[in-house]
N, C-alpha and C positions, 0 to 999 in steps of 0.2 A: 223728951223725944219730940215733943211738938216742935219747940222752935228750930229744932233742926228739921222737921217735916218742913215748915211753911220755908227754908230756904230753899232746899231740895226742890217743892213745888214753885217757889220763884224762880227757882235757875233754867228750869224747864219750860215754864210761862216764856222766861224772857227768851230760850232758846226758837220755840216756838214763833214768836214776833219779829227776831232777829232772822230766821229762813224767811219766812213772804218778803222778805229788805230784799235780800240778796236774787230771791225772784223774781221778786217785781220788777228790778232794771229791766228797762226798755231793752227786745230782742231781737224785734223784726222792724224793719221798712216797709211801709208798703207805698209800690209806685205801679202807674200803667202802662204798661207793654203792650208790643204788637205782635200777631201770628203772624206770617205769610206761610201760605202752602200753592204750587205753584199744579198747576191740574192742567192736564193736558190731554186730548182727546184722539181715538184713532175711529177711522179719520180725522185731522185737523178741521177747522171750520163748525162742532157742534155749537149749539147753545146749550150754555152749562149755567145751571140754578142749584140753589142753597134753600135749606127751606129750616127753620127754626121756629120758639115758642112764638114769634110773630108773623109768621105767614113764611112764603116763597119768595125770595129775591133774584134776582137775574145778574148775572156774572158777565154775559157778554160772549163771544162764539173763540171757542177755544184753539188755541193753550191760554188763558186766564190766570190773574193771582189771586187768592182769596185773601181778605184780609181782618184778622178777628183782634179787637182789643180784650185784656181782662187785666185785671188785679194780679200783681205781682206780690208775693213777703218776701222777705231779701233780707237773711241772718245778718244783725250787726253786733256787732262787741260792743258791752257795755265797760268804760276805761276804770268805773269806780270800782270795779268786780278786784282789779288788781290790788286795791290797798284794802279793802273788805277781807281777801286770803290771809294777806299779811296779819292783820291786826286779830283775827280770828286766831291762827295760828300762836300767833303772841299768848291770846287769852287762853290759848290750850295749856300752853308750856307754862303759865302763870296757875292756872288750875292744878297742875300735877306738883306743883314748889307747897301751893299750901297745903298739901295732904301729910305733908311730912310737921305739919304744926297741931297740936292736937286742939288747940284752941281754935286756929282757922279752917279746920277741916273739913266742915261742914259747907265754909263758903267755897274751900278748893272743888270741892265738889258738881258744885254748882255752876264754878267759872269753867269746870272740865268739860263737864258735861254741853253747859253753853256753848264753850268757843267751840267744841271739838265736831258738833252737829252743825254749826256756822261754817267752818274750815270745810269740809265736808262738801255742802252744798255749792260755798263759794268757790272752790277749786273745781268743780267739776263744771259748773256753769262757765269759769273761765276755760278751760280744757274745751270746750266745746263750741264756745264763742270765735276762741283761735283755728280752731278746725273747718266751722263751715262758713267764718263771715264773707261776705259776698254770695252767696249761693242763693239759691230761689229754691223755696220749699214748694213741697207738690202744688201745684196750680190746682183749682176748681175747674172739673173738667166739662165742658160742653157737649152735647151727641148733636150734631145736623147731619140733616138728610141730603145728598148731594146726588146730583140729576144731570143727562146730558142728552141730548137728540139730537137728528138731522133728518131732510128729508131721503125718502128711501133707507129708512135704517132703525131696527125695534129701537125705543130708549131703552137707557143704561140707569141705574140708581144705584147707589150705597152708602151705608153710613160711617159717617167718620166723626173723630171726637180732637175737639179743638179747645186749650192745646194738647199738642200728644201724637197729630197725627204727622209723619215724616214731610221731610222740604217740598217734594213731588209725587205725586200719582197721576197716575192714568185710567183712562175711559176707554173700555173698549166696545163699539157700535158693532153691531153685526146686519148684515144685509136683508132686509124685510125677504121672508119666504125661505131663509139658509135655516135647515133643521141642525138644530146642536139638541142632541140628548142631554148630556151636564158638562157644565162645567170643564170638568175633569177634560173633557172629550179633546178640547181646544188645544193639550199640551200633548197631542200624541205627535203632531209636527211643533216644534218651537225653531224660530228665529231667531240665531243667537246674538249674530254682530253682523257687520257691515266694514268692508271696505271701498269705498268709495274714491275717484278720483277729484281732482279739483278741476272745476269742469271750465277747459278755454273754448270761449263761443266759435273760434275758429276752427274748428276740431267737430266740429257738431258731428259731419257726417260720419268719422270715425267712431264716435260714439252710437252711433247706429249700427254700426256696421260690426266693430271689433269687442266693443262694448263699453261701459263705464265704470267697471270693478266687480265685485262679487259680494254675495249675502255667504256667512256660514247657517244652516240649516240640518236640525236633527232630529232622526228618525226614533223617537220613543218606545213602537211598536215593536210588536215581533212577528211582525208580515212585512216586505218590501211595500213600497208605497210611492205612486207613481203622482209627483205632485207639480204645478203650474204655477210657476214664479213669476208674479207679474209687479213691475215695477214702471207709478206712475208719479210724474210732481206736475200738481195743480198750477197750472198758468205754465209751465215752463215746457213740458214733457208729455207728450200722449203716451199712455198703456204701451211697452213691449211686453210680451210673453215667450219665455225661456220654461221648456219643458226636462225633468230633472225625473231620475229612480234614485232612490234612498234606500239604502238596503236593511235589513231589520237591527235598531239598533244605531245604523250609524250615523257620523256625525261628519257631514260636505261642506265644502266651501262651491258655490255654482256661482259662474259669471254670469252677469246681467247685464240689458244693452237698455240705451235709454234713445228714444225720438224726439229732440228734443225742437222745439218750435223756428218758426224763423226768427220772431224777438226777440230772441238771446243773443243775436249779432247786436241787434239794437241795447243793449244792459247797460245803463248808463254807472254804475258802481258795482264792487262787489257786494255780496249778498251772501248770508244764508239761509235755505229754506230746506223743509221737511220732503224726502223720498217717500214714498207710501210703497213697500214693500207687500203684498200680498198672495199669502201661501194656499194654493185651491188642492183639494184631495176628496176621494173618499174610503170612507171606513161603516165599516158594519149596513152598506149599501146606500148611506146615507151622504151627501156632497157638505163639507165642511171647508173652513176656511180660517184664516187666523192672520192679521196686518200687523204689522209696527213700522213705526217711523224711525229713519236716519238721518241727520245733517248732511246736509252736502251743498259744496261752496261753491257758487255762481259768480266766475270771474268780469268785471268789465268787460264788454263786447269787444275792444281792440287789446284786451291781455294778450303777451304771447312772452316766453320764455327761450330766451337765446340757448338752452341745456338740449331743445332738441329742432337745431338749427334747417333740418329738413321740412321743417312745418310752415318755414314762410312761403313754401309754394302755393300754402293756401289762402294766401292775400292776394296774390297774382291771379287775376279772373279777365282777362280779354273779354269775356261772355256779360260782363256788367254792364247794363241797361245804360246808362252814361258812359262808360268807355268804349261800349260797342258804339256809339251815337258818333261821340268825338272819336273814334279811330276812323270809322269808315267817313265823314266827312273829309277827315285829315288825307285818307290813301284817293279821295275823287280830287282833292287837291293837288296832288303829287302826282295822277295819271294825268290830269288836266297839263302840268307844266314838261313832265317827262313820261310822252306815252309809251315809247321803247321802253326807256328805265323799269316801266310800270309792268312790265308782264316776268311772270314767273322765272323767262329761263334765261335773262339777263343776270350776267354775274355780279353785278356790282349793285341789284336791285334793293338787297337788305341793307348796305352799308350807306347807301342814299336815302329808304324810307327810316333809316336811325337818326339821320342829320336834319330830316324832316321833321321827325316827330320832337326835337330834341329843340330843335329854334321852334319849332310853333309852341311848348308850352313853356317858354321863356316868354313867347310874344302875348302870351292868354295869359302872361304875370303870374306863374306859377314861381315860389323862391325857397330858399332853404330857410327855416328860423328852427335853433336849439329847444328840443323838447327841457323845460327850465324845472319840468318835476321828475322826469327820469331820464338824465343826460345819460346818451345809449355808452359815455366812453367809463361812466360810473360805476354801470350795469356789474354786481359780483355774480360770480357762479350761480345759479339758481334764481337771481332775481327778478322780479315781473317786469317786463317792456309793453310800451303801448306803441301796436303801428296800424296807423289810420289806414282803412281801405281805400282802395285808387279813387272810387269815386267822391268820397269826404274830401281828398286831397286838393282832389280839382276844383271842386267846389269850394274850398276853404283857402285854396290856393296858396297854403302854406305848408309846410310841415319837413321832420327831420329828416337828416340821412334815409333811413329805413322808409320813412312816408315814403322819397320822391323817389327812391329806387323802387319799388314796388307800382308806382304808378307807370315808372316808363318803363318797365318790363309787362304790364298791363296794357297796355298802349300798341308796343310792339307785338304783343304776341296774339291783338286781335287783328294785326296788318300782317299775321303769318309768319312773324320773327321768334325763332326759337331763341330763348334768353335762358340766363343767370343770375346767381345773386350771390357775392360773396362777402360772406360776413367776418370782416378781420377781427384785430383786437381795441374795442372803440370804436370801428364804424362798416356800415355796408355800403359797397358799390353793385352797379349791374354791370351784367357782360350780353352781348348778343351775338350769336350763328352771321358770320357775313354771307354763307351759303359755298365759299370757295372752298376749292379743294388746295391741300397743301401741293398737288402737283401744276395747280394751274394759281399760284402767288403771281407768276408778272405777269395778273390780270389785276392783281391789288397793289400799284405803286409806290407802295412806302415800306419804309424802314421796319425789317424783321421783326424789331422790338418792340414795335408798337402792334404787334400782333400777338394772339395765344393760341397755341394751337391743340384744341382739345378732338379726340380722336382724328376722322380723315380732316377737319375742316378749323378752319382760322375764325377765330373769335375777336371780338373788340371787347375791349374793357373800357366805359365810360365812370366819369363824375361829374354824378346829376346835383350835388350839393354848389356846383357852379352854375345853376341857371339863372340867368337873368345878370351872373357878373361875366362870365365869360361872352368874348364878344364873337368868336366863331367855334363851330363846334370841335374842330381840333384840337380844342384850349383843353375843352373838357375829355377827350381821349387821349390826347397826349396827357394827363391827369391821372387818366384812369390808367393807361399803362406803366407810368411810372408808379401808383399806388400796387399793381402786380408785380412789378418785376425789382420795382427797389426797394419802396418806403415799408410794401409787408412781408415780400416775397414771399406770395402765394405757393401752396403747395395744391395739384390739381384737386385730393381729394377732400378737398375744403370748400370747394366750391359747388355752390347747390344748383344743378340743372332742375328747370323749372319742369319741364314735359316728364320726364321721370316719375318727379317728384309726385306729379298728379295720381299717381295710382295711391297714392298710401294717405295722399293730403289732399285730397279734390277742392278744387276750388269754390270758395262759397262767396258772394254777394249782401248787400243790404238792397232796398226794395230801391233803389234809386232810380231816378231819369233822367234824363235827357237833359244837360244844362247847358253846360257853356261850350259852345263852337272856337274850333282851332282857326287860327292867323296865321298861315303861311309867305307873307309878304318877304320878310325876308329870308326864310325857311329855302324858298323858290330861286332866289336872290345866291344863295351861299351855294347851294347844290348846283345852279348850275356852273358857277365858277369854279368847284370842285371838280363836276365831272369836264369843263374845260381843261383842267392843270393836268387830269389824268387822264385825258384821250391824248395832250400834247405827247406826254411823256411815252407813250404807247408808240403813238407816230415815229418819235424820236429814235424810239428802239428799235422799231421794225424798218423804219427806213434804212437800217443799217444792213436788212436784207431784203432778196429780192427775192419772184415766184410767190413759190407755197409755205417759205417759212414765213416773208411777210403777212400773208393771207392768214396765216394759223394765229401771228401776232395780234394781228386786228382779231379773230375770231372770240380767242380768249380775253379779249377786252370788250368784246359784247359790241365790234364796232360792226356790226353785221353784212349793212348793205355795203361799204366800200372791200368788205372780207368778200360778199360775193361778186363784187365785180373784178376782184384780183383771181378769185378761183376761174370764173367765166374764159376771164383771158387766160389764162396757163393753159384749161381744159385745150381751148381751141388751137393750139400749137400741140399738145400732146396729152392724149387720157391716160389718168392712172387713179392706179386707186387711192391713193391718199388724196389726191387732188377734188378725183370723186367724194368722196366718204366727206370731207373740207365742207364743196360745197352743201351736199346733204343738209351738216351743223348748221351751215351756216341760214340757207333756207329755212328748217324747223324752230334756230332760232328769234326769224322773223314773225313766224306763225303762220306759214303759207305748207303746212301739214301737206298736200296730195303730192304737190312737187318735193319735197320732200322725201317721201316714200316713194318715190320714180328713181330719185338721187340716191338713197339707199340700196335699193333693189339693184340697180347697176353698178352702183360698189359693191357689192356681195359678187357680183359674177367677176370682178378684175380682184376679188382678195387674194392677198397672197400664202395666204397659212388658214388652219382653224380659227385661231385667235381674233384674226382678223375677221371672218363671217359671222365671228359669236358676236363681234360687237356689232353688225351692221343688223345681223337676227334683233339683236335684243335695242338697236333705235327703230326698227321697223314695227317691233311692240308697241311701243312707247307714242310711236306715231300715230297707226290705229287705233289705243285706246284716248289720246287724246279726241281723236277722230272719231270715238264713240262707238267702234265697231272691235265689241269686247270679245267674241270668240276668233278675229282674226290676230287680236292683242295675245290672246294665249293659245294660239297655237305657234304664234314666233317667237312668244319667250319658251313653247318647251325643245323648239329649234336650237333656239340659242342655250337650253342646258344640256341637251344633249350633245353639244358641241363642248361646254367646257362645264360639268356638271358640279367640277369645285367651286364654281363662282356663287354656286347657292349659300354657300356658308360665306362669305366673305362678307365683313365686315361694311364696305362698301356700298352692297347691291342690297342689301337685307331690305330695308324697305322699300327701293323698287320693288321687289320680287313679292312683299307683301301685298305691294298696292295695286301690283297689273293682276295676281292672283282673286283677289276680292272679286263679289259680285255685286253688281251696280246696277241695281235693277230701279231704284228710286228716280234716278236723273239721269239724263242724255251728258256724257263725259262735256261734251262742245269743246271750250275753249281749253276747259282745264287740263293742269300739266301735271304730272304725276310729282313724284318727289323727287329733289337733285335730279330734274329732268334733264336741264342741261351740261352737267356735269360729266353725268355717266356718258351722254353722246360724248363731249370733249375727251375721255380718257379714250378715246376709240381710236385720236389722231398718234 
């Protein structure tokens, strides 16, 4: 029995020897890694510190990354494990052959026994090896103390264990002096999300006003709870405050409105930054509060999105510190060479301060040049456009389609020109108010089609992407008419009237001044050969009658003094009222108001129907309030509705009627003319 003991004990020995083999292969890597965990603090802006077994470190004013090295093991397969099975296995199946020998029996035993606890160990190691290689065995975990403060706000601390702890947390600061009972207290209102719009600097004031999207916010409790949503972004946005009830339980979405600064015209890139959301309440008679923060995207100061094409009225600003500068310089120019031209109730006075404004900033070397990063004809649905404000334009004295339409509809509409902006497909033009009414056109001597006629009055369509090549301004309205009536054919409600538009797009500014002065040299040059070509043709026409239809001829062409000397002489052969009423126009519109209201007052007594006293009623308004004497102004316009009481609604007289109604108690009326001053007289003839 011994010598079969001592094999027995050898086979075991050497099975014993033979497992630490198969164990011992090497199992792990070890390599060093890095944490990152990203901490972010509410409010933004804390200083956030780490404090470990060697003191307190400083992270820097939040949102911060922390960043922790440690030792990594990292399961690898060991490859020998694969033939160590094999050959184990072998010795197994070799063990169990010699048990059937009664002579080797004793070693089968022992090779069984061997290979079979080798097999064994070795396959399971490999089984194991195949399953986790690549993986990282639990890490050695770290505890640090992590810390945050600001001023005006208790610190914040907790502990965190690195690695282990997730990609982001947050710090929440609470206001020096805000009682919180526990914890718990903080989630009876929660914050849950944020919609937020993408915020275009041009848009500011509607962001004030209509708002900037909406918090959802839920009411945990089981009491209503009357809570104060205040929403501010540091550097961009002062505090609005939107007051909200929650009812117990429920869960609101509440719009929020943002104020946001004038330097977000100025944003020279897009950006985003943190909203600071803050929910104020109380409970159990204690004032509580609870913040979080949402992204929201700060677009470049001239972003603007052609998807809601009503919004370019708010680059249109006549009221801009340098466009007000350069407009009004421009119109002392243009009263300087055409002082008739220059007063209100000449008809042809807008379509000459167009041709002014149009050669002076060709002469001040304003030009077209292709925006080469967002060409406007590339522009897809939805995509971002940049259009420089009027006064960057003028100053930079270049810029695209969109730049130099927005400048001369800024231009004009601080010289009193009601304009347009029509954006086709690939490019905008402007249009502007000539002031005429469609019943007094042969006072505008051209061709039908180079006119548009939007409600009572004729508009001109220019192209201002020819300035500086065209060499008279006809080039560029013959341009702009055929870009309406052929090359896009315009449909009217595609076309963005600017004054409209202001209610919903107020005009907004960058802090600009006073730079570059308008050149009228040849501005003065063009215009007056213009209004030559078009008093001839006037002449031409009405020479072909005589009396009072000549006299009305010359009237409706604004040719005033030779209309009054044609009426004078008819008058003194024979008085009537047309002839009367004629002269009236024609006096008021010299600007010699008292004669005037003599010349009406004695048309009104030769009228020959109502219709006719309504309209001498309502220029004898017109006259006095010019004349500054506002209770004599409305007691003749309620003369004149009493006489034709439908004309209040008419389309027509609306803003008359608004403007002689007003009270004016600021400034002496003087000079000034109401609206379509001269117009409403001329429909009288």
């Amino acid at each position: 029995m011994m010598p079969d003991m001592k094999r027995y004990l050898i086979s075991i020995l050497s099975a014993l020897l033979i497992a630490p083999l198969a164990l011992g292969c090497k199992g792990f890597l070890r390599e060093t890694r890095t944490h990152r965990l990203r901490i972010e603090t509410q409010p933004p802006g804390a200083q956030v510190w780490y404090e470990d077994k060697t003191g307190q470190h400083s992270l820097g004013r939040g949102p911060v990354t922390l960043e922790r090295e440690y030792e990594a093991r990292i399961y690898q397969l060991d490859y020998w494990l694969i033939p160590w099975t094999l050959l184990s296995a072998g010795a197994t199946a070799g063990g169990g052959i010699m048990l059937t020998d009664k002579d080797l029996s004793g070693w089968g035993v022992g090779l069984l026994v061997t290979g079979g606890l080798t097999f064994l160990v070795s396959a399971l190691a490999l089984g194991m090896g195949l399953a986790m290689e690549g993986e990282e065995a639990s890490p050695f975990i770290v505890d640090l103390k992590l810390g945050a403060q600001l001023d005006g706000y208790t610190p914040s601390s907790m502990s965190i264990k690195i690695p282990g702890q997730g990609e982001k947390i947050s710090m929440l600061l609470h206001p020096v002096g805000m009682a919180v009972a526990a914890a718990g207290d903080l989630s009876i209102i929660v914050l849950q999300a944020a919609e937020l719009d993408k915020v275009f600097p041009h848009r500011r004031p509607h962001y004030a006003e209509y708002g900037l999207g909406k918090i959802e916010m839920e009411n945990r409790s089981t009491l209503p709870m009357d809570v104060e949503l205040e929403l501010s972004i540091e550097d961009w946005a002062e505090p609005v405050i939107t007051k909200t009830t929650l009812a117990p339980g429920a869960k609101a979405w509440v719009p929020v409105k943002a104020a946001f600064l004038d330097k977000l015209l100025s944003n020279p890139e897009q950006r985003s930054v943190q909203a600071i959301v803050q929910a104020r309440f109380v409970h159990d008679d204690l004032k509580r509060s609870v913040r979080k923060s949402f992204p929201v995207t700060l677009l470049e100061g001239k972003a603007f999105s052609w998807e809601r094409p009503l919004g370019i009225a708010s680059f249109v600003n006549g009221q801009d510190p340098a466009i007000e500068a350069y407009a009004g310089e421009l119109f002392r120019q243009f009263a300087a060479a055409h002082p008739e031209q220059a007063r209100a109730s000449h008809p042809l006075r807008n379509h000459l301060l167009a041709l002014f404004a149009f050669q002076a900033l060709a002469e001040s070397g304003i030009r077209y040049k292709p925006d080469t990063e967002r060409p406007f004809a590339s522009l897809g649905k939805g995509a971002l456009d940049t259009v420089q404000f009027p006064s960057q334009t003028l100053e930079r004295k270049v810029g695209d389609c969109d730049d130099l339409a927005v400048l001369y509809a800024s231009i004009l509409e601080s010289m009193g020109v009601p304009t347009a902006l029509v954006p086709v497909t690939g490019h905008v033009f402007p249009m502007y108010d000539s002031g005429l009414r469609k019943e007094n056109r042969a006072a505008f001597p051209v061709d039908e089609a180079k006119t548009v006629l939007r409600g009572e009055t004729l508009w001109v369509p220019v192209e201002t992407t020819l300035l500086g090549r065209a060499k008279r301004f006809e080039e560029a309205w013959m341009a702009g008419a055929e870009n309406y009536r052929g090359k896009y054919k315009v449909a009217a409600k595609d076309v963005v009237e600017i004054r409209p538009n202001w209610l919903a797009y107020p005009p907004v500014a960058l802090n600009s001044k006073a730079g570059a002065k308008p050149v009228s040299k040849q501005a003065s040059v063009d215009s007056r050969r213009m209004l030559k070509t078009y008093l001839a043709r006037v002449n031409k026409l009405s020479g072909k009658s005589r009396g009072l239809s000549q006299a009305e001829a010359l009237l409706e062409a604004g040719m005033f003094e030779d209309a009054t000397k044609i009426f004078t002489k008819v008058l003194a052969k024979k008085k009537s009222y047309r002839g009367r009423y004629g002269l009236a126009v024609a006096l008021a519109g010299k600007g010699e108001m008292l004669k005037a209201l003599v010349a009406f007052q004695d048309a009104g007594k030769l009228a020959p129907n109502k219709q006719a006293r309504f309209h001498c009623e309502l220029a004898i308004a017109q006259c006095y309030k010019v004349n500054g004497n506002l209770p004599k102004a409305r007691k003749h316009l309620k003369k004149a509705l009493t006489l034709n009481p439908a004309t209040k609604f008419d389309s027509r007289y609306r803003s008359l009627f608004a403007y002689l109604e007003k009270a004016d108690s600021t400034k002496a009326a003087g000079a000034e003319e109401t609206p379509r001053f001269f117009q409403e007289m001329l429909s009288g003839i």
